[in-house]
VOBAFI-809349 format. One line per 3 residues: for each residue x, y, z of N, C-alpha, C. Coordinates in nm, 4 decimals. Example, Ala and Ser with C-alpha at 12.3 -4.5 7.8 and 13.67 -1.06 7.14 Angstrom:
1.3190 -0.5690 0.7800 1.2300 -0.4500 0.7800 1.3200 -0.3300 0.7800  1.2850 -0.2250 0.7080 1.3670 -0.1060 0.7140 1.2900 0.0030 0.7870 .
***
This chain:
13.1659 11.5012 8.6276 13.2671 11.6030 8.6539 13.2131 11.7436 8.6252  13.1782 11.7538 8.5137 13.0921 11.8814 8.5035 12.9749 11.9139 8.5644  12.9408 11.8487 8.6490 12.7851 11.8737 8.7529 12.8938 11.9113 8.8747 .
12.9815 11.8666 8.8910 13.0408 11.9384 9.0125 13.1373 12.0458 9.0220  13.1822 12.1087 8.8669 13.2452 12.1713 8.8673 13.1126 12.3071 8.8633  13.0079 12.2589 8.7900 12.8947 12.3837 8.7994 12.8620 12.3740 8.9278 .
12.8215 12.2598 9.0618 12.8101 12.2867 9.1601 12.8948 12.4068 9.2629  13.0384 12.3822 9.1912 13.1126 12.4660 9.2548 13.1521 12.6355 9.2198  13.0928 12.6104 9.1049 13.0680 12.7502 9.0407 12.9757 12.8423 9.0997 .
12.8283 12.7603 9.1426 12.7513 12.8145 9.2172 12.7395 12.8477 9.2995  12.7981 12.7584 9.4318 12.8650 12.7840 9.5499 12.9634 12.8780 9.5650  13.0095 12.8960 9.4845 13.1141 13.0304 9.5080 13.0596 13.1899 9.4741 .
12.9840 13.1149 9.3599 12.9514 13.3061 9.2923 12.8033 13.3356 9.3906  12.7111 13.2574 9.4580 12.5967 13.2540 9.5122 12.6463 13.3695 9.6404  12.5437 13.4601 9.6028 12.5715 13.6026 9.7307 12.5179 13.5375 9.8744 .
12.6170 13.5873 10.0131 12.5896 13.5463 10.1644 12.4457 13.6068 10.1520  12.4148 13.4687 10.2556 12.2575 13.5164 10.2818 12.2789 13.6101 10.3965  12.1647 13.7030 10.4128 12.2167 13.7962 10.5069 12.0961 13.7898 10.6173 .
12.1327 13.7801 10.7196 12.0644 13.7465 10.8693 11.9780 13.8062 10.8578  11.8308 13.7646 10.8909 11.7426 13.8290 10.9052 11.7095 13.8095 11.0814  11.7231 13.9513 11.1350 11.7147 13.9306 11.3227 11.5422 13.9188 11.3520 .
11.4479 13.9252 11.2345 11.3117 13.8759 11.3121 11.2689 13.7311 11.3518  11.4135 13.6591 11.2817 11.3641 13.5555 11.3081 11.4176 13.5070 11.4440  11.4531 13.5485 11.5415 11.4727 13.5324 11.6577 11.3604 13.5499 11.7460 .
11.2328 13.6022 11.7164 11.1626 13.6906 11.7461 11.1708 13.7372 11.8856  11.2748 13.9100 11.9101 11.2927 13.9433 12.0195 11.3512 14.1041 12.0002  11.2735 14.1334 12.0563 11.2817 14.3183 12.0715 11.4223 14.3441 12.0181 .
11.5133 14.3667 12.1338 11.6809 14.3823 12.1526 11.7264 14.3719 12.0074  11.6660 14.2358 11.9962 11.7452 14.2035 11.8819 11.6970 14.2836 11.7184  11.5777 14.2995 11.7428 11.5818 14.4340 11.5977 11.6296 14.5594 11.6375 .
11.6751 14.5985 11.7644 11.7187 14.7384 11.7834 11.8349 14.6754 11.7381  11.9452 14.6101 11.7314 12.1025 14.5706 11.7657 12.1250 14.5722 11.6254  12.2623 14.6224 11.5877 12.3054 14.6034 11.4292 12.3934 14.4898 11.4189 .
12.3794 14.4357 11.3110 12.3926 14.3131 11.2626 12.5595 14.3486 11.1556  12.6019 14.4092 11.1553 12.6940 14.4216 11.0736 12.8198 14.3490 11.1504  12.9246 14.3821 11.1033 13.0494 14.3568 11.2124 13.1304 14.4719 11.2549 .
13.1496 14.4330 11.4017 13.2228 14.5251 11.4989 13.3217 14.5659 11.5218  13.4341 14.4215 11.4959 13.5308 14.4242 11.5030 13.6304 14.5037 11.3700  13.7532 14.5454 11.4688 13.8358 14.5900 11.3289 13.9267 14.5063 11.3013 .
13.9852 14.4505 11.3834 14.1058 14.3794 11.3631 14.0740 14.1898 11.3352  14.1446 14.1257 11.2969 14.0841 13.9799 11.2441 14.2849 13.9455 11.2379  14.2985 13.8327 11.2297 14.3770 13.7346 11.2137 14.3649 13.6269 11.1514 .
14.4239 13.5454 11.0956 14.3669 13.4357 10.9914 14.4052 13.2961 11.1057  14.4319 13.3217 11.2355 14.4262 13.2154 11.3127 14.4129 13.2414 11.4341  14.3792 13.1466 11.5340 14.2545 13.1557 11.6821 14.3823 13.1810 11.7619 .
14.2953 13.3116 11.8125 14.4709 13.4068 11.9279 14.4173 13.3841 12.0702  14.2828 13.3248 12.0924 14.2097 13.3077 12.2392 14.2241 13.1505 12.2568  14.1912 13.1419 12.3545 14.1130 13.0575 12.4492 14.0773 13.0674 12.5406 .
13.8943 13.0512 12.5896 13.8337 13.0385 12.6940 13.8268 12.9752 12.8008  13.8869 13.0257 12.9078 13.9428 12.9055 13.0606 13.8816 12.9430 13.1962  13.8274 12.8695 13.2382 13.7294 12.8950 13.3625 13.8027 12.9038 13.4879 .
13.8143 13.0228 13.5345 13.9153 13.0540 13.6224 13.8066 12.9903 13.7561  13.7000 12.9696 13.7871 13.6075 12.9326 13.9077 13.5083 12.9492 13.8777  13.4068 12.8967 13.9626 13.2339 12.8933 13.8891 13.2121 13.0561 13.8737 .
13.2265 13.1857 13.9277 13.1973 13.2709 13.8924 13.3249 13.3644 13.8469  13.3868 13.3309 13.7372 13.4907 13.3986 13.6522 13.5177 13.3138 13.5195  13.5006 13.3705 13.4164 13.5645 13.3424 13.2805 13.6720 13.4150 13.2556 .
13.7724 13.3414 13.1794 13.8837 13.4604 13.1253 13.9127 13.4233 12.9736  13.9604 13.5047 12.8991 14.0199 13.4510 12.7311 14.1482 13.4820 12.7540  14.2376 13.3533 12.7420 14.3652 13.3539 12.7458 14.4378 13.3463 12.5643 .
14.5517 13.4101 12.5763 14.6178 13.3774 12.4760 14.6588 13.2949 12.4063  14.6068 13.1780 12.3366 14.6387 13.0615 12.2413 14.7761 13.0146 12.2103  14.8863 12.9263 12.2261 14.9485 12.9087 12.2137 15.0313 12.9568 12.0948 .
14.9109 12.9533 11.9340 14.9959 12.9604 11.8230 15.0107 13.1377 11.8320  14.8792 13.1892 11.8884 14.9564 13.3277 11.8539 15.0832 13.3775 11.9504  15.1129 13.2893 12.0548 15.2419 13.3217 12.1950 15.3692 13.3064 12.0556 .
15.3289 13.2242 12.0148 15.4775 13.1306 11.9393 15.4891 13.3045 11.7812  15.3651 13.3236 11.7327 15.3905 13.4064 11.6519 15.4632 13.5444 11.7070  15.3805 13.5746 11.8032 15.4633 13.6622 11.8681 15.6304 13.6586 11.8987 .
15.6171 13.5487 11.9658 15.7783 13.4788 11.9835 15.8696 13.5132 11.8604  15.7836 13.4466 11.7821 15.9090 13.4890 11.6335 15.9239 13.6013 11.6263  15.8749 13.6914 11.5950 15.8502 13.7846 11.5695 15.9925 13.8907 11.6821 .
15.9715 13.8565 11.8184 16.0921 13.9340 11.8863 16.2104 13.8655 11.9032  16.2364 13.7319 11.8387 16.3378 13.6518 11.8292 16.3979 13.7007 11.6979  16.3492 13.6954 11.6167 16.4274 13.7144 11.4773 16.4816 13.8869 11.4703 .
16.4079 13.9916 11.5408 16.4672 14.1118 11.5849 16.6034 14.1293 11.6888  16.6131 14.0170 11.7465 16.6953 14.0037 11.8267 16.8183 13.9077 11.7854  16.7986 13.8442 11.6883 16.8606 13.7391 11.6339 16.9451 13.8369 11.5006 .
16.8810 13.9234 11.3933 16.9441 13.9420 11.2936 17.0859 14.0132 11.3204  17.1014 14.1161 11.4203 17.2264 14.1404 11.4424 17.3273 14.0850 11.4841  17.2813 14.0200 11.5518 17.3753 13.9038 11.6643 17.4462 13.7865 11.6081 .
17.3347 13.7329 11.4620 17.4056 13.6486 11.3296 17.5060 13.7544 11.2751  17.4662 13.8547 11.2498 17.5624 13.9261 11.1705 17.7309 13.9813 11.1907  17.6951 13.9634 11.3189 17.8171 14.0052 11.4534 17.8935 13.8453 11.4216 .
17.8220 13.7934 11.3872 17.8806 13.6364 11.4812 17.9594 13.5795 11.3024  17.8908 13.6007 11.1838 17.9533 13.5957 11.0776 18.1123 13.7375 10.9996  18.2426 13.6588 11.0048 18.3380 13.7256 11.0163 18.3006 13.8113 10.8507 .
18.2738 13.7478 10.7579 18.2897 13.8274 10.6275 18.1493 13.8854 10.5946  18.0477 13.8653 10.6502 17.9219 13.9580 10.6109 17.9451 14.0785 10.5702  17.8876 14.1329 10.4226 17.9004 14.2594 10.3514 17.7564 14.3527 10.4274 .
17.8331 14.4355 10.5460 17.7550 14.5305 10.5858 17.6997 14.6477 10.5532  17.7779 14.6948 10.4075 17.7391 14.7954 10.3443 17.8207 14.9293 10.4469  17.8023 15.0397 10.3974 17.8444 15.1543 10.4235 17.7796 15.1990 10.5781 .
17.6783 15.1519 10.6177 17.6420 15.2138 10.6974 17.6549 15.1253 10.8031  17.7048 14.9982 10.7787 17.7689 14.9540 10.9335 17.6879 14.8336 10.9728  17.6717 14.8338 11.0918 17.5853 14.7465 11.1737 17.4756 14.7958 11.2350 .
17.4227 14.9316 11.2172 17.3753 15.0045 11.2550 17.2224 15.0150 11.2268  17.2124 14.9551 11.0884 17.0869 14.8874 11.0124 17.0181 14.8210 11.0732  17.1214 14.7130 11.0724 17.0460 14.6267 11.1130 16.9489 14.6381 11.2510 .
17.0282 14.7047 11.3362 16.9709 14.7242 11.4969 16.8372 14.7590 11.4741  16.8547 14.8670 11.3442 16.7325 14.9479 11.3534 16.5984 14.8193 11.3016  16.6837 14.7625 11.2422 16.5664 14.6551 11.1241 16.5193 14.5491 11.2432 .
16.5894 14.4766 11.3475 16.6051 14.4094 11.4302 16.4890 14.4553 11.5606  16.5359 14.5835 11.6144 16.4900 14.6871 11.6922 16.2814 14.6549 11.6226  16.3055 14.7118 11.5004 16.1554 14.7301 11.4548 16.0926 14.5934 11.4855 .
16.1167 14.4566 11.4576 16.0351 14.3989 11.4587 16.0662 14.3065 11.6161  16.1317 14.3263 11.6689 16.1399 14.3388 11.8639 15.9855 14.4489 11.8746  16.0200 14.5264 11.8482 15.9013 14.6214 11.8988 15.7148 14.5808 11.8548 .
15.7557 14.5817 11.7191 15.6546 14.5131 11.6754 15.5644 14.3768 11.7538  15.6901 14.2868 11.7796 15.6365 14.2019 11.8808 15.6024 14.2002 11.9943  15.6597 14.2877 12.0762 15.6415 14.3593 12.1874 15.4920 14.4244 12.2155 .
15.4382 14.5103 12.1230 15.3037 14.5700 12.0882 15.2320 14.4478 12.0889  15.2394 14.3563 11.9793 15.1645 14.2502 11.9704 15.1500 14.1872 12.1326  15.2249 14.1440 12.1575 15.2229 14.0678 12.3064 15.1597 14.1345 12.4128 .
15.1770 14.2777 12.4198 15.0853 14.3732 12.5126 14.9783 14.3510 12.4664  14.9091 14.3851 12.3575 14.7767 14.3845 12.3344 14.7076 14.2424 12.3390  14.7757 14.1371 12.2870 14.7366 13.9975 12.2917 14.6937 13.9047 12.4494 .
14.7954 13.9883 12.5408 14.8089 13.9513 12.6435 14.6948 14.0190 12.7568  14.6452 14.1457 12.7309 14.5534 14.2208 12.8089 14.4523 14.1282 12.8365  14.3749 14.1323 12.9540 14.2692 14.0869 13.0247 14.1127 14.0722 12.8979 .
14.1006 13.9893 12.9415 13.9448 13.9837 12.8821 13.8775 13.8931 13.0004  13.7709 13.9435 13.0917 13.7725 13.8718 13.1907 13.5493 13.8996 13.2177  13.5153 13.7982 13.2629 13.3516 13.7731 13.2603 13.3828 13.7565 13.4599 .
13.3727 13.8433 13.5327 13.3388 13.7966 13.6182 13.2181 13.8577 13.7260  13.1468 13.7412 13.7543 13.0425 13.7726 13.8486 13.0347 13.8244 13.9729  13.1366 13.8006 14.0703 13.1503 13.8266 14.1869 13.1461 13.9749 14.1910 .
13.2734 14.0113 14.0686 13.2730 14.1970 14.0847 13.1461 14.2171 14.0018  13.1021 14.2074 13.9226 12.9593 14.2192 13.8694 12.9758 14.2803 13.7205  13.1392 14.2350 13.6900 13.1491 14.3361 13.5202 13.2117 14.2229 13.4590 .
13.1958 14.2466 13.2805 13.2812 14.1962 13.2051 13.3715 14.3256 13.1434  13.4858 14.2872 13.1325 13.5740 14.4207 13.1196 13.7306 14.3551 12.9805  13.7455 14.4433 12.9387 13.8855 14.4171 12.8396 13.9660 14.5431 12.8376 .
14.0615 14.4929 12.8692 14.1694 14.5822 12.9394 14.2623 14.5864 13.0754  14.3644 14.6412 13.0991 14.4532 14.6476 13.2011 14.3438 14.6737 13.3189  14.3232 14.7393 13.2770 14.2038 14.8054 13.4017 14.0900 14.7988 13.4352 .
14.1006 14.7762 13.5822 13.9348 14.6883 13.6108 13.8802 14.8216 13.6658  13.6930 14.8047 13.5848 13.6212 14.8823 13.5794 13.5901 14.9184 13.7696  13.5353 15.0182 13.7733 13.5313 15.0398 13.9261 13.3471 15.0753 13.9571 .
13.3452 14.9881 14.0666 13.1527 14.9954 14.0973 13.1020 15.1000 14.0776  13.1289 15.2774 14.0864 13.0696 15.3313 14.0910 13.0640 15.3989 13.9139  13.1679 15.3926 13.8431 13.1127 15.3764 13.6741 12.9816 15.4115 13.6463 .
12.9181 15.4488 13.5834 12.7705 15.4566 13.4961 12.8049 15.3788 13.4128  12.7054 15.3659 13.3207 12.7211 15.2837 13.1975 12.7431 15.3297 13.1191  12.7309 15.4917 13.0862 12.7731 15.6034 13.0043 12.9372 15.5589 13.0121 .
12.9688 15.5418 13.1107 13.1709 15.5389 13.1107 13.2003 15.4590 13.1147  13.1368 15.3448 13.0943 13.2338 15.2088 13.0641 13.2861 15.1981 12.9418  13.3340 15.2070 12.8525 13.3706 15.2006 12.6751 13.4479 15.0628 12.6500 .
13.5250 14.9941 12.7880 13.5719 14.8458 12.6882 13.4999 14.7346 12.8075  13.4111 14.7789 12.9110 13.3395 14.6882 12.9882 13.1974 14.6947 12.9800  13.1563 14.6294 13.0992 12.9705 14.6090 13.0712 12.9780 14.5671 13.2043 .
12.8086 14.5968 13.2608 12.8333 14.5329 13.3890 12.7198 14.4174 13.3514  12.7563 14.3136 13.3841 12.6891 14.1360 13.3975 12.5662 14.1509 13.3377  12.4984 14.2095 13.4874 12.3486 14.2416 13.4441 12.2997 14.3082 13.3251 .
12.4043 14.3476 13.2325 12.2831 14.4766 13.1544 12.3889 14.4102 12.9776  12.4237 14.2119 13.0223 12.4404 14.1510 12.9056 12.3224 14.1118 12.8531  12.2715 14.1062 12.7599 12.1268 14.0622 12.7267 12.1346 13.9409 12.6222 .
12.2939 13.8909 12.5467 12.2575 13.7885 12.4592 12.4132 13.8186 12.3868  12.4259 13.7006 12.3461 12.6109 13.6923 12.3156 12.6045 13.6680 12.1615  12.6425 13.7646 12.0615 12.6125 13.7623 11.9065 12.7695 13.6963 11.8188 .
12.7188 13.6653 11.7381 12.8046 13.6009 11.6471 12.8308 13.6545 11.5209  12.9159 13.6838 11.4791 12.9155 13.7186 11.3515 13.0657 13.6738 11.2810  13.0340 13.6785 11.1479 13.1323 13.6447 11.0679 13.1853 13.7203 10.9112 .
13.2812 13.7675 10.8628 13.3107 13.8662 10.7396 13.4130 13.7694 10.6612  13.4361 13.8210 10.5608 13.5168 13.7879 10.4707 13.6452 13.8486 10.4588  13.7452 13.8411 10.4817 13.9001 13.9323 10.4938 13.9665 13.8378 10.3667 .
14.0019 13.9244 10.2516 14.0318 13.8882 10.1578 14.1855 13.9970 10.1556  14.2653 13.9787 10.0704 14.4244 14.0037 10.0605 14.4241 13.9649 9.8882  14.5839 14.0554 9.8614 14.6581 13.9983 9.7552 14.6765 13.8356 9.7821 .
14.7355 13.7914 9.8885 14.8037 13.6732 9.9018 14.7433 13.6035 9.9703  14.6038 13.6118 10.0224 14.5329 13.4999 10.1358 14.4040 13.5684 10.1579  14.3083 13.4607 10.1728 14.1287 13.4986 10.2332 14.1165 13.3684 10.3045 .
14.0392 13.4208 10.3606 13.9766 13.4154 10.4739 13.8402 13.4109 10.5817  13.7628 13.3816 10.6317 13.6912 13.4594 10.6726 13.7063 13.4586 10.8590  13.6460 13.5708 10.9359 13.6926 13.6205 11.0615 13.5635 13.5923 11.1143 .
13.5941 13.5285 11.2152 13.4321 13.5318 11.3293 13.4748 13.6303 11.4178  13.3464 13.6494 11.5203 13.3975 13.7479 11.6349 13.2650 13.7432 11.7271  13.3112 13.7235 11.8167 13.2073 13.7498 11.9689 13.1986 13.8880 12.0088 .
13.0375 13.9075 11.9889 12.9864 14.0690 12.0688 12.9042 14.0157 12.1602  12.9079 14.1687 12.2512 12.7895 14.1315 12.3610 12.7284 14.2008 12.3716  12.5618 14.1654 12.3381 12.4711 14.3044 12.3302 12.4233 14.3182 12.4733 .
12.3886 14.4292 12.4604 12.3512 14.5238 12.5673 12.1733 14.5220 12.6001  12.1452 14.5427 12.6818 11.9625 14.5624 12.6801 11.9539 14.6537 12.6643  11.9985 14.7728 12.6046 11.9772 14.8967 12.5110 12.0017 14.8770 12.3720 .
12.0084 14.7639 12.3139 12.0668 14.7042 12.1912 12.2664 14.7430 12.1228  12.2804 14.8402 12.2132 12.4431 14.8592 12.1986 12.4874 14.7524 12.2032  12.6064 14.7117 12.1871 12.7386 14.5839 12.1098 12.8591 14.6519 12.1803 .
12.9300 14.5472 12.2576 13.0889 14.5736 12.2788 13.1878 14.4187 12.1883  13.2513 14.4403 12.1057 13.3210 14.3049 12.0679 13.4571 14.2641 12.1721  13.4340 14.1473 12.1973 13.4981 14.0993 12.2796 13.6297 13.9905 12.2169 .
13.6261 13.9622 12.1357 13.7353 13.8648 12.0295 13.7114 13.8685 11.8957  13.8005 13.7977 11.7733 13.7633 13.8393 11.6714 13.9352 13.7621 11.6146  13.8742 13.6634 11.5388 13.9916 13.5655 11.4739 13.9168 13.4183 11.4094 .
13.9908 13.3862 11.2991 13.9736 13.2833 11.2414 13.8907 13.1378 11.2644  13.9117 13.1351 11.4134 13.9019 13.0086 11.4488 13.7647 12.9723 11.4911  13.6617 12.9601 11.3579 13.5014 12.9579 11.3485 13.4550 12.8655 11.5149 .
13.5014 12.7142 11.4349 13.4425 12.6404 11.5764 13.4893 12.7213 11.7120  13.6117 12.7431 11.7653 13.6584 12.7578 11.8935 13.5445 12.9154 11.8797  13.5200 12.9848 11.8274 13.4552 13.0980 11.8205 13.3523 13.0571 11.8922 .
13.2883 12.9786 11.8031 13.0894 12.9188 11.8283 13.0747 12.8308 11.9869  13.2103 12.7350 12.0512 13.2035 12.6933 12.1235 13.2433 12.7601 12.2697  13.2908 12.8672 12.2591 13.3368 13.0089 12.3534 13.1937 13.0306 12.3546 .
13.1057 13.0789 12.2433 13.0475 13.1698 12.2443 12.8610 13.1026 12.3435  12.8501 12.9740 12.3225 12.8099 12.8850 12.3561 12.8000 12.8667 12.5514  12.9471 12.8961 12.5541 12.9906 12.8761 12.6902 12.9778 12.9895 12.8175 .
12.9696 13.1156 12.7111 12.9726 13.2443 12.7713 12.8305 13.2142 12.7990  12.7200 13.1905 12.7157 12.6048 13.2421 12.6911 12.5315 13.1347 12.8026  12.5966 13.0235 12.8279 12.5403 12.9594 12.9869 12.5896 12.9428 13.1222 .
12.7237 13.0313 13.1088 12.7569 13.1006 13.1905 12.6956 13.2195 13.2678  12.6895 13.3013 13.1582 12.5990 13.4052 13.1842 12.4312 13.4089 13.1848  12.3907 13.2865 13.1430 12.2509 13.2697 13.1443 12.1695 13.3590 13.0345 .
12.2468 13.3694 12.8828 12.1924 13.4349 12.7833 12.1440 13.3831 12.6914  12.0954 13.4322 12.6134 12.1216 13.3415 12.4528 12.2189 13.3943 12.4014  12.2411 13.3003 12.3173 12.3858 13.2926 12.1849 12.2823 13.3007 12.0229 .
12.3202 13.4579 11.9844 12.2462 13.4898 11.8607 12.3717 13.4327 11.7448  12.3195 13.3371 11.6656 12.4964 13.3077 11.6166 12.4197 13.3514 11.4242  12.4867 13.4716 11.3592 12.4699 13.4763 11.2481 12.5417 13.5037 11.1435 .
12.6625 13.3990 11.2056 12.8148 13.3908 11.1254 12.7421 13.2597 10.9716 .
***
């Protein structure tokens, strides 16, 4: 019992080893930074990768984050409507009026969420870009003006990475798919909990696209 409670002592306090990119041995990859890209993380998998035809990938929205969302503009929509519907509820001085607002906020809240959750993330070959966003990049673009796309050709290798998101009340750690550039630049393309579905996306892109998958989560 005590060999495994020191095993686990060690394992925990033992510092992340930190990627060394020569061992890939490949140009790109010592220009490219190794840190993480992403800002945003979730403590559960908001994608999934679905092959719209041999030349299109897309990342669709995951069921559990549809349903979080869901709550989220149900219970805004729900708290007044209980309150209406109960005859003796103590509304306080200011009415029913609260609540709308309290109700209202997290409708909206969900609303935001669902726009952003829902936007395009799309790999396709035919038009010749990978792009994230409402708006599809247009052929004549430079590469100077693309900021949430890339065009196909100028993907050079699909990176992996992984951080630690720690809280008062929950940790974690966040993977996330980037795509380097053959100038060693990075655009992140996802970024959530869900390690395997991460590594097996990331896997899928990378023989799709005919890259390597640098994975140093």
């Amino acid at each position: 019992m005590k060999a495994k409670i020191k095993s686990f002592i060690e394992n925990v306090t033992r510092p992340a080893e930190v990627f060394n990119p020569s061992s890939l041995n490949d140009e790109i990859a010592m220009k490219t930074e190794w840190s993480s890209l992403s800002t945003s993380s979730t403590n559960f998998k908001t994608h999934n990768l679905v092959e719209k035809g041999p030349n299109r990938m897309e990342f669709k929205t995951a069921l559990g984050a549809k349903i979080f969302v869901f709550l989220f503009m149900v219970i805004g929509l729900a708290v007044p409507v209980i309150f209406h519907m109960v005859p003796d509820a103590e509304l306080g001085s200011g009415g029913i009026w609260p609540l709308y607002i309290f109700g209202g906020i997290f409708f909206l809240v969900g609303a935001v969420m669902h726009y952003v959750q829902t936007s395009p993330i799309v790999f396709d070959k035919l038009e010749g870009f990978y792009w994230g966003g409402r708006k599809k990049p247009e052929l004549h673009h430079t590469n100077e003006q693309l900021k949430h796309a890339a065009r196909i050709r100028s993907i050079y290798a699909i990176q992996i990475l992984s951080r630690r998101v720690s809280s008062s009340k929950s940790s974690y750690t966040c993977y996330e798919i980037n795509l380097v550039l053959r100038d060693g630049s990075r655009l992140n393309v996802i970024a959530h909990a869900g390690g395997k579905a991460i590594k097996e996306n990331a896997e899928t892109l990378g023989r799709f696209l005919g890259v390597p998958v640098w994975d140093a989560s």
